[in-house]
N, C-alpha and C positions, 0 to 999 in steps of 0.2 A: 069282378069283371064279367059281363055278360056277352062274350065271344066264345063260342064253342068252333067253328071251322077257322084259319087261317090261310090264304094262299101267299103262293111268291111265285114271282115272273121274275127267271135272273136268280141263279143262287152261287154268286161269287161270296166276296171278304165279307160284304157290309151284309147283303141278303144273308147267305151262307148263317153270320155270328147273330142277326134279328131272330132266325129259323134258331137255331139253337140255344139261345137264351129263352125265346119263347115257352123251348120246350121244357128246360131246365125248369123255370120258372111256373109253369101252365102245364103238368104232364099230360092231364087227360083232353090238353086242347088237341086236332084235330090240325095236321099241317099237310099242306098239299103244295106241290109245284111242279112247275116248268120250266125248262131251260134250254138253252142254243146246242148242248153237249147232251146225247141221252148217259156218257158215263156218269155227267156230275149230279143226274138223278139217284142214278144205280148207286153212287157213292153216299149220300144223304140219307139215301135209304138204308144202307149197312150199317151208316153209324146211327140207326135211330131215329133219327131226326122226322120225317118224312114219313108219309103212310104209302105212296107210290115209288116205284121201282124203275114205272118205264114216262115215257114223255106225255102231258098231255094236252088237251086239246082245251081250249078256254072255257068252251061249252060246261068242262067241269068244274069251275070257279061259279057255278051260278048262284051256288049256296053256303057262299063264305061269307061271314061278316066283315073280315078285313082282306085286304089284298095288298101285299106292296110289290108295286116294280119297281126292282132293282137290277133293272137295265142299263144301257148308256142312255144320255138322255133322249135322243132322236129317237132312239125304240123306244122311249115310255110313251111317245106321243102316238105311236104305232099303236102301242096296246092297248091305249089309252081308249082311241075311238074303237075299235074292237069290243068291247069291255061293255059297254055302254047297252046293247042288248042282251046281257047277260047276264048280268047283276042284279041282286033282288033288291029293292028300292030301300032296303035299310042298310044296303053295306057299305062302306066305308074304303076307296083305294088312294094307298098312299104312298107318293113315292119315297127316294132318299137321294134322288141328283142333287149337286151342289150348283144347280143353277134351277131357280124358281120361276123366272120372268113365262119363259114357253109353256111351260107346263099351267102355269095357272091361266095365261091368255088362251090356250087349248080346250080349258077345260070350261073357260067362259063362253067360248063358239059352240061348244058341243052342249052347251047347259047342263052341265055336270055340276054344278058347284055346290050341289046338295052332297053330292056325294066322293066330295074329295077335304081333304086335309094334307096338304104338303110337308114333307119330310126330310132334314136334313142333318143324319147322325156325323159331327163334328170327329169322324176317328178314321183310322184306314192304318195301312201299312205299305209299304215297299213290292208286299208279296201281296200275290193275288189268289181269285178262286177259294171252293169252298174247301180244298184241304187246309187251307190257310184259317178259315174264321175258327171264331173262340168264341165261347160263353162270356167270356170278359170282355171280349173288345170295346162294347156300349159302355161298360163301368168308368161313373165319371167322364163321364165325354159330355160334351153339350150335343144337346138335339133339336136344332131349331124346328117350329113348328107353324109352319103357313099357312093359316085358315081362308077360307073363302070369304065371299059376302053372305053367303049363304048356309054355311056353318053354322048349327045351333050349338048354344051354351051348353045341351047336355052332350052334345058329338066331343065339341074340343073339350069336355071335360073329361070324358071317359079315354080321348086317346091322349091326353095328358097325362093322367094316372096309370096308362099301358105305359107308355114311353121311361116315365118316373120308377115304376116297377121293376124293369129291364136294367137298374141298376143309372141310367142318364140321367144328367141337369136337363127337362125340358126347357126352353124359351120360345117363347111368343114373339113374332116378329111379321112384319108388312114382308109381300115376298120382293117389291121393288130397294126397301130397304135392307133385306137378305142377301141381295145379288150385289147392293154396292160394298157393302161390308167384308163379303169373302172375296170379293175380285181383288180387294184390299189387302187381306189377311191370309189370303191362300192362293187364289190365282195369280197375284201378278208376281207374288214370290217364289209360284214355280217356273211362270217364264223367267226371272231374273235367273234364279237358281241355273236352270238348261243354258239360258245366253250365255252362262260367265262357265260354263263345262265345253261347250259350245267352242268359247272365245280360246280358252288355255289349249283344246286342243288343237285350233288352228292356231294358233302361236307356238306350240311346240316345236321344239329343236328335233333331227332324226336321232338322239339320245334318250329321246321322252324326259329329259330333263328336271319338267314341273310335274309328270305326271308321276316319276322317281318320288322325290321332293313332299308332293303334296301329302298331307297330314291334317291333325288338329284342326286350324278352324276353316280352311277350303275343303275338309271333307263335311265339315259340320254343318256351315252353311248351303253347302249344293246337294247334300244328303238323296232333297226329296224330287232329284232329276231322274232318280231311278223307276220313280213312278210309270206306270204303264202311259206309252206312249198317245195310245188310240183315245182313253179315255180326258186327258189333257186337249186331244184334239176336239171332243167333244164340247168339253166346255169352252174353250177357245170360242166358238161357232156359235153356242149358246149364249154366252154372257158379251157378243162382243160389242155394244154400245159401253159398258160398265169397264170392260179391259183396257178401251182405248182408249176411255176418259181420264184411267188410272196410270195408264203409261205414259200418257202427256202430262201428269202430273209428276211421275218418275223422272221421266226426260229431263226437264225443268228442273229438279229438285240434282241432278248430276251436273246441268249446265252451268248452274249455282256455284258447286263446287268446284268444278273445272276450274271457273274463273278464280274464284278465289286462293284456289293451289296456285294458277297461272301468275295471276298478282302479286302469290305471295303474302296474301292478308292472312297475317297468324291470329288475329282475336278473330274473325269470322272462322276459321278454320278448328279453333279450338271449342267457340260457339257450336259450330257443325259435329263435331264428337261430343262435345257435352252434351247438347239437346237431346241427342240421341241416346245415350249414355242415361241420362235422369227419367227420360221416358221409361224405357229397356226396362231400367232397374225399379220403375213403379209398378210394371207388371207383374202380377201375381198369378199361380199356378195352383190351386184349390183343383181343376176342375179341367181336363182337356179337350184342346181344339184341335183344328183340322191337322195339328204338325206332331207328330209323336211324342211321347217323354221320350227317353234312352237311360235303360237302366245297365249300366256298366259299371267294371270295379276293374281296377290298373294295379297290377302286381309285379313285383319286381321279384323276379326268377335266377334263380342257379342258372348261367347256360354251359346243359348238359345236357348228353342224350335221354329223352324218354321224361325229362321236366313238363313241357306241356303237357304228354299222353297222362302224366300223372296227375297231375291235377283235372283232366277230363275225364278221366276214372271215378276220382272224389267224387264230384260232380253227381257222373251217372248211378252211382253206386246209393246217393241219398235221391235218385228221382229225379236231379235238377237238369231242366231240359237248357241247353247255351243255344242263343240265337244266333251268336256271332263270336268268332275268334280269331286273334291277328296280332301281329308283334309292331310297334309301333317304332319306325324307323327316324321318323321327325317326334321327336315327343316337345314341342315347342310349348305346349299348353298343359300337358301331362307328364308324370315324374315317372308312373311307372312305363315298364317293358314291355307286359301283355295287358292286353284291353279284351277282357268278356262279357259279351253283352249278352243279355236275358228277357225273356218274354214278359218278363213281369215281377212288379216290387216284390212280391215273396221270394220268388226265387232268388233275388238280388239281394233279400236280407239272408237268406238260409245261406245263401252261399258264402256270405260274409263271416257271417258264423260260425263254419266251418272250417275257413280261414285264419279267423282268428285263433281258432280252438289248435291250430300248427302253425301258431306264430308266423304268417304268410304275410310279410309288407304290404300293404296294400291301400288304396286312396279311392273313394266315391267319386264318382261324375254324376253330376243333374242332381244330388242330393234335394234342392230345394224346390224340384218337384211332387218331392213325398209331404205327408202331411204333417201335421202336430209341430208343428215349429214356432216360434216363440224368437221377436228381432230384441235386439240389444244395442245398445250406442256403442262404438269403439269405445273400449280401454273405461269405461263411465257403468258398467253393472257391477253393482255390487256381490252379487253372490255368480264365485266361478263355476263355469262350466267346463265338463269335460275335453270338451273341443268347440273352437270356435270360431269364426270369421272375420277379416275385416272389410274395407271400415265400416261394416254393418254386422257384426255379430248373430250369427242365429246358428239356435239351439234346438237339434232333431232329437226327441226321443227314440226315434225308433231305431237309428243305429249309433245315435253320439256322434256322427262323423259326416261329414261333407265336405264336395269340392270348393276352392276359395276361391272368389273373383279372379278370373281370366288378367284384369289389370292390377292386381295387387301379386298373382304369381306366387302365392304361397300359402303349405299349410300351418296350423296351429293346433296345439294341445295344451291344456291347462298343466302347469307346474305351481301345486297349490306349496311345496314345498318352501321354495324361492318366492312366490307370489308373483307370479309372471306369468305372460302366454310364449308361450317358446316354438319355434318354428321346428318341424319336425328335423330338419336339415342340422339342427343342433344352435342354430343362429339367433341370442335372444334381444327381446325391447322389452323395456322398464316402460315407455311411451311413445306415444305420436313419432316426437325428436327425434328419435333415434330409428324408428321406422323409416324415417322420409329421408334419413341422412344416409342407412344404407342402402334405399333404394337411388338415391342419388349417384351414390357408387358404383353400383351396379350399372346404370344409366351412362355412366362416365367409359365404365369397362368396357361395355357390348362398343358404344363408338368410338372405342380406341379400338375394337377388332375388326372392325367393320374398316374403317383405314388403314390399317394393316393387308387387312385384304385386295384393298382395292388397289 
C-alpha cells in the first residue's frame, strides 16, 4: 500500500473500527482525526490508535492520502466542500454513509470526482461511539465501493485492495444502484422494524401485556429499532426518493395480503408464506450485511441462587467477554432458559466448550451463519453426522451443532447406534412418515389448547 498519513472526520462505531483496524493492520501508518467530542479524541488517543490527543482543525488533513468522513451524512457534505482547499491533489476522501445519491451529486458540483471513491462498510451494531468499535467489525462484512466517473483504474484499485485487507468483501456498485438496494435491505426494514415497536406499544394494554409476552421472534425481528435514532433520521432525508418508492411497494405487498386473509384465500395465503419462506431459505450467509449475525447459546440452568453469577464467572475467568444476558420468559422458538449472547464467533465457540467440558445443556442460535458447512437432503446422506437438521441437513464443523429451522421446531443428534436421528427431547423418526405424523399431532394438540382457552 502506498498511504502513509490516514485522516478521519467522525470517529464513532464504523470510523472508530476503520481507525483501528487500519492500525492493526498498517502500524507504522500515521492516523489523524476529528470529532464533534474533544473526549472521543482524548479517548482514541489512549488506546493508541490516533497520533492527536486534542481536536483539529481540517487545515491539518492537507497531507493525508486518505480521508474518511464518518459523519452523518448531512455533515459529510459539510466537510465535504471544506476539504476541497485542502487536500493535496493525490488524496483520496472517502466516506461510509449508507446513502450514496448526495454525496456523490455533491461531489460532481464541487468537481471533486478525481478525488473521491464512496464508501459503504455493510456492518454496525446497536451500540454506538468509538468505545464500541473493534478491529473486527469490517471482518467479513461487505463494503460496497462507489467510484466516480472520474476515478482511475489505479485509485479503485489500490482502495479495493485497502478495503480487501481490512479483512471486507469489497463490491463494486453504480451509487444510484446502491441506494435502491439498501433502501431495500436495510432502510425500509428499519422503518418496518420501529412501525411494528411503534404499533405494539400503542396497542398495549395498562398491563404491558405484549410487552410481558414479547420473546423469540418479535424481539428478533424488531432487534434493529434500537439503532440510533438521529442517524435513521439521516438517512430517511437522504435516500427519500428510494424509501418512498420501497414503501409503496411494501404498502401493496400488505394490501395483497390483507385481502387475501380477508377473503380467506388459503392457496394465495399459503403461496404468501411459501414464496417467502423458499426465498429466505436461498439466502446464504458466507459474508455480512448491514443486519448483524447474533452469536448466542440457550442453556438450561438449575434455578438456584448464584447459577447465573456462576456461570459469568466461567466466562470471565477464561477472558470471555458476554455482550448480553437474560432469562427467556416466552421460549416459543428456544428450548433453553438463559440466552448469552457474544461479541464474536470465538467467543461463542470457546464458550461452548467450556460448556460442554461441565456437561451444561445447551443449544446454538444463528449456527448457519458460521462457516464450513456442508447441506444434506433430509433423511437421503449417506454417511451420519453428529448432528443435524431438517428438512435440509447441514453439517458445521466447527462446533457439530446448530439451531433447527424455526418451522420444523426441533433439535437432532445422530444415534449411529439405532441408526436414526433422534430428537434431543428423546422423541425418535425412522423417516419423513413419522415426522409429519407427529408433527401433525403436535399441530392437533396446540389447537385443542388454544380452544380450551378460548
Amino acid at each position: 500500500m502506498s498511504f502513509e498519513k490516514v485522516g478521519f472526520i467522525g470517529l464513532g462505531l464504523i470510523g472508530g473500527s476503520i481507525a483501528k483496524t487500519i492500525k492493526k493492520k498498517y502500524p507504522d501508518t500515521t492516523l489523524i482525526a476529528t470529532a464533534r467530542h474533544a473526549d472521543t479524541i482524548q479517548e482514541a488517543h489512549n488506546f493508541g490508535t490516533i497520533e492527536n490527543d486534542t481536536l483539529l482543525p481540517l487545515s491539518d488533513f492537507a497531507d493525508c492520502d486518505y480521508i474518511f468522513l464518518c459523519t452523518p451524512v448531512q455533515q459529510n457534505l459539510i466537510y465535504l466542500k471544506e476539504l476541497k482547499s485542502v487536500i493535496k491533489p493525490s488524496c483520496i476522501i472517502t466516506d461510509v454513509g449508507s446513502v450514496k445519491s448526495d454525496i456523490h451529486k455533491a461531489v460532481t458540483a464541487l468537481d471533486m470526482e478525481a478525488n473521491f471513491i464512496g464508501g459503504h462498510p455493510m456492518c454496525g451494531s446497536e451500540k454506538t461511539g468509538f468505545f464500541n468499535a473493534t478491529e473486527y467489525l469490517l471482518e467479513n462484512a461487505y463494503y460496497i465501493i462507489t467510484p466516480t466517473a472520474k476515478t482511475t483504474p489505479a485509485q479503485l484499485e489500490e482502495f479495493h485492495a485497502l478495503v480487501k485487507s481490512l479483512g471486507s468483501v469489497p463490491m463494486i456498485l453504480d451509487y444510484e444502484k446502491h441506494d435502491f438496494a439498501t433502501a431495500a435491505i436495510s432502510h425500509l426494514p428499519h422503518i418496518i422494524s420501529s412501525s411494528l415497536v411503534n404499533l405494539v406499544s400503542d396497542l398495549d394494554d395498562e398491563q404491558e401485556t405484549m410487552r410481558t409476552i414479547a420473546a423469540g421472534g418479535f424481539k428478533d425481528i424488531t432487534r434493529i429499532a434500537s439503532s440510533s435514532p438521529v442517524m435513521w433520521q439521516n438517512i430517511c432525508l437522504s435516500n427519500q426518493e428510494q424509501i418512498l418508492k420501497l414503501t409503496d411497494c411494501y404498502i401493496h405487498a400488505l394490501q395483497n395480503i390483507r385481502s387475501s386473509v380477508a377473503d380467506a384465500k388459503s392457496d394465495d395465503i399459503i403461496s404468501f408464506f411459501q414464496s417467502a419462506k423458499d426465498y429466505r431459505d436461498s439466502i446464504t450467509t458466507p459474508v455480512r450485511g448491514s443486519l448483524q449475525k447474533n452469536y448466542s447459546v440457550y442453556c438450561d440452568l438449575v434455578d438456584e441462587a448464584g447459577a447465573i453469577a456462576t456461570l459469568a464467572t466461567i466466562m470471565a475467568s477464561h477472558n470471555i467477554s458476554i455482550k448480553n444476558i437474560g432469562i427467556l420468559h416466552n421460549r416459543e422458538y428456544e428450548d433453553g432458559v438463559l440466552q448469552i449472547e457474544f461479541y464474536e464467533e470465538d467467543a461463542l465457540e470457546k464458550a461452548v466448550k467450556l460448556m460442554e467440558e461441565r456437561q451444561e445443556h445447551y443449544k446454538i442460535e444463528h449456527m448457519a451463519d458460521l462457516a464450513d458447512e456442508t447441506e444434506f437432503s433430509f433423511f437421503q446422506q449417506g454417511e451420519y453426522v453428529d448432528m443435524c437438521i431438517g428438512p435440509h441437513l447441514t453439517y458445521t464443523k466447527a462446533l457439530k451443532a446448530f439451531k433447527i429451522t424455526q418451522q420444523s421446531g426441533a433439535y437432532w443428534k445422530n444415534d449411529k447406534e439405532n441408526k436414526m436421528l433422534t430428537r434431543i427431547n428423546g422423541v425418535a423418526f425412522r423417516n419423513q412418515e413419522e415426522l409429519d405424523a407427529w408433527e401433525k399431532e403436535q399441530q392437533e394438540a396446540r389447537e385443542r389448547d388454544h380452544r380450551k382457552i378460548g
